[in-house]
C-alpha positions in Angstrom: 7.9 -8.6 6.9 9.1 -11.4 4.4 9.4 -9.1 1.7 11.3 -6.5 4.0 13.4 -9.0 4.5 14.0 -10.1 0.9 15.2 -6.7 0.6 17.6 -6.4 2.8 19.1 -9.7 2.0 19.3 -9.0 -1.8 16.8 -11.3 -2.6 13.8 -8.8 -3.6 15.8 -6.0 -6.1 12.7 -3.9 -7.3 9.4 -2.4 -4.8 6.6 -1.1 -6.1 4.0 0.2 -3.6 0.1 0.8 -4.9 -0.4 4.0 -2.6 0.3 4.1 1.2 3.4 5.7 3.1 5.3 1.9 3.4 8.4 3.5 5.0 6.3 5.4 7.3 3.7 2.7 7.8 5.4 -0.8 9.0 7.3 -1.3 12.4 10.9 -1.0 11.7 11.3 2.2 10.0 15.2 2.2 10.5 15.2 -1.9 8.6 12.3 -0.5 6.0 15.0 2.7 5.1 17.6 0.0 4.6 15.1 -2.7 3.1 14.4 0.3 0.5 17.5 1.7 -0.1 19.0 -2.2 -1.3 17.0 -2.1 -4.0 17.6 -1.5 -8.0 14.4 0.0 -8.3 11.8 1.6 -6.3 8.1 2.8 -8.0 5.4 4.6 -6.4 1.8 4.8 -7.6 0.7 7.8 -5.6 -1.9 10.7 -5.6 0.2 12.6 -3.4 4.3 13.1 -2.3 5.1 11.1 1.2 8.1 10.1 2.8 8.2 6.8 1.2 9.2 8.8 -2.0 12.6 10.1 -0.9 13.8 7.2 0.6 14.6 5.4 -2.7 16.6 2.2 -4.3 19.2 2.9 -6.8 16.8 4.6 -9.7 13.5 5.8 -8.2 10.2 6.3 -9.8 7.0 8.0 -9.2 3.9 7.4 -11.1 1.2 9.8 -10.2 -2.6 8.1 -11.1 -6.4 9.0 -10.9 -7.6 10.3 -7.4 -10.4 8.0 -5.8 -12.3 11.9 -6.9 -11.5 11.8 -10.1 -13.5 10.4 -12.9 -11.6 7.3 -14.8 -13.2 7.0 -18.4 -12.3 3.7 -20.2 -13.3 2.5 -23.4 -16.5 0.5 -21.5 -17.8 3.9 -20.0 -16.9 5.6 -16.8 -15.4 3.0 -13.8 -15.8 3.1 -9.9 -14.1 1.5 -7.6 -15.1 -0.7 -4.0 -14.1 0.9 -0.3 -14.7 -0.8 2.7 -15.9 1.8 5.6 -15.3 1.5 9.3 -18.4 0.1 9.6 -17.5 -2.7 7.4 -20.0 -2.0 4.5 -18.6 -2.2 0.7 -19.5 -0.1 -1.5 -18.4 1.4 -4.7 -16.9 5.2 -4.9 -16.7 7.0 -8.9 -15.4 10.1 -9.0 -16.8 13.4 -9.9 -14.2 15.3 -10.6 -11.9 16.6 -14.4 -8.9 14.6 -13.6 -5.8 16.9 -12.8 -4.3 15.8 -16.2 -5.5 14.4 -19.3 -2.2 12.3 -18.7 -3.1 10.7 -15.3 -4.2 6.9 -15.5 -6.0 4.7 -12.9 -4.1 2.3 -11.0 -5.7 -0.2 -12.5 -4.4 1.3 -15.7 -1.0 1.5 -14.6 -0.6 -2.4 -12.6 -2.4 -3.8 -16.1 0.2 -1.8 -18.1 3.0 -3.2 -16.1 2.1 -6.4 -16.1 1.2 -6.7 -19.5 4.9 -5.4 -20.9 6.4 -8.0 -18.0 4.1 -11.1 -18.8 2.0 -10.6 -21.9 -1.5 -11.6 -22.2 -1.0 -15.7 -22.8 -2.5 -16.4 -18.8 -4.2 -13.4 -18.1 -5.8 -10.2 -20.5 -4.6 -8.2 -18.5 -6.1 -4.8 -21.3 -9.4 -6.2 -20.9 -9.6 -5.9 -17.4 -8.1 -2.6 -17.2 -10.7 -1.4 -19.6 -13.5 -2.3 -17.0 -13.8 -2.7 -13.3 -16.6 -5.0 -13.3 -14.4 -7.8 -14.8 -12.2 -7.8 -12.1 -14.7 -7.9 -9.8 -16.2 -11.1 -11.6 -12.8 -12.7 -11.1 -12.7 -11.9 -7.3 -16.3 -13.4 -7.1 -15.1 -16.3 -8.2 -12.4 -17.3 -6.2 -13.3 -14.9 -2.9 -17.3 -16.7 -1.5 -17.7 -13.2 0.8 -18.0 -11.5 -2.7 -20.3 -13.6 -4.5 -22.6 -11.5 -6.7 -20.0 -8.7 -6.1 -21.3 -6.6 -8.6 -24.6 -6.7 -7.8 -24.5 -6.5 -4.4 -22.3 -2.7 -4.6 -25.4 -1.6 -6.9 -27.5 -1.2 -4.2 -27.6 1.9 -2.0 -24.7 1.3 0.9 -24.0 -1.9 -0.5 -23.1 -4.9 1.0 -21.4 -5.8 5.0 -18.6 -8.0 4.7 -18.9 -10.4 7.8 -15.9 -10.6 10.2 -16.1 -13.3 12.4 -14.2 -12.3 15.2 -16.6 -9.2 15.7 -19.1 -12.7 16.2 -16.2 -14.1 18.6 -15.5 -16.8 15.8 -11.8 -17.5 15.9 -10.7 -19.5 12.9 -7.5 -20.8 14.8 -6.2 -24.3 15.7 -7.5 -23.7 19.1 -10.7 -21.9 18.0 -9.8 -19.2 20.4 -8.3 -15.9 19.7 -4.6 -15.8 19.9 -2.3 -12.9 21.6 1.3 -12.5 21.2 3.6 -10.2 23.6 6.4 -8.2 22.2 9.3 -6.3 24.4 9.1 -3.0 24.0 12.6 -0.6 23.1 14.2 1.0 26.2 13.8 4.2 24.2 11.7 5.4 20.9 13.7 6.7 18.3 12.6 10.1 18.5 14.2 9.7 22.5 17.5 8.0 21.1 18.1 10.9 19.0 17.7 13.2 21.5 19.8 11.1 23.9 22.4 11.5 21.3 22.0 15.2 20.4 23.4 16.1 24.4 25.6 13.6 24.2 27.1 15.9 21.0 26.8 18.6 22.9 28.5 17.9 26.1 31.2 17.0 24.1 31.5 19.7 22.0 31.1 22.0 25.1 34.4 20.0 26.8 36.0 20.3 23.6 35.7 24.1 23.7 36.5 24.4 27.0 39.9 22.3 26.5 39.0 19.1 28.2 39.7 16.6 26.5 
């Protein structure tokens, strides 16, 4: 919501989503339009076309990447990624598939790229870990305790559970209890409003034809 926000206000000028339907996705779909639509630049790193990618900032870009199908090559050897599954188990995913385009990079590929040409490589090598999977999974190990050992733990056969503790009733809140929040609801969804709207237009067109003004 703060970067939504940000956006509006002037504050945030460029959006780049990794994947997802954003516009689609959060609550306000009428502030995430506007939100969008303030910026210089909007990117997309997609597999596929949504609705996110026609409701754009002043210059728009889409950067089609690797499917989760599709094998990703790099100069270590061929890379898989981690999913968590409804069930909460990590584990890691390589594709098997000829990627649609010799062209197509990972997303990996394409963050490491941007963020290299933006920051350079004095804090961070950012080539490096583009080039293999399993370093950035030692980085996440090493500041993330549930993924200790990460990359040893996806190498076995469904991997590893990645404990929640409010599915152990566990609340880490001030009041170590969980906490609820109500919201009001609208008088009327949006798809209503727009119908409310669409016989309003009509009764008036109909009085205009008949000449009542």
């Amino acid at each position: 919501m703060d970067s939504i926000h940000a956006m509006i206000q002037g504050n945030a000028k460029v959006f780049i989503g990794l994947g997802g339907n954003f516009a689609a996705a959060t609550p306000d779909t009428e502030r995430s339009y506007q939100a969008l639509q303030q910026c210089d630049l909007t990117v997309h790193i997609s597999t596929k076309l949504n609705r996110s990618h026609v409701i754009t900032g002043k210059c728009a870009l889409i950067l089609p990447c690797l499917g989760r199908t599709e094998i990703d090559k790099q100069s270590s050897g061929l890379q898989s990624i981690t999913v968590e599954d409804t069930m909460s188990m990590v584990h890691s995913s390589a594709g098997q598939n000829q990627p649609a385009s010799h062209q197509l990079k990972s997303e990996v590929a394409i963050i490491a790229g941007i963020a290299n040409a933006a920051l350079g490589e004095q804090t961070v090598e950012w080539q490096k870990l583009a080039s293999d999977n399993r370093l950035i999974r030692d980085e996440i190990s090493a500041v993330l305790p549930e993924f200790k050992d990460y990359n040893a733990r996806i190498a076995t056969e469904r991997g590893f559970y990645l404990h929640n503790p409010a599915s152990q009733r566990r609340w880490h809140t001030k009041q170590q209890k969980a906490v609820f929040s109500a919201a009001m609801l609208p008088q009327q969804l949006a798809h209503e409003m727009a119908k409310t709207q669409t016989r309003i237009t009509r009764r008036r067109y109909g009085s205009y034809r008949n000449g009542v003004k």
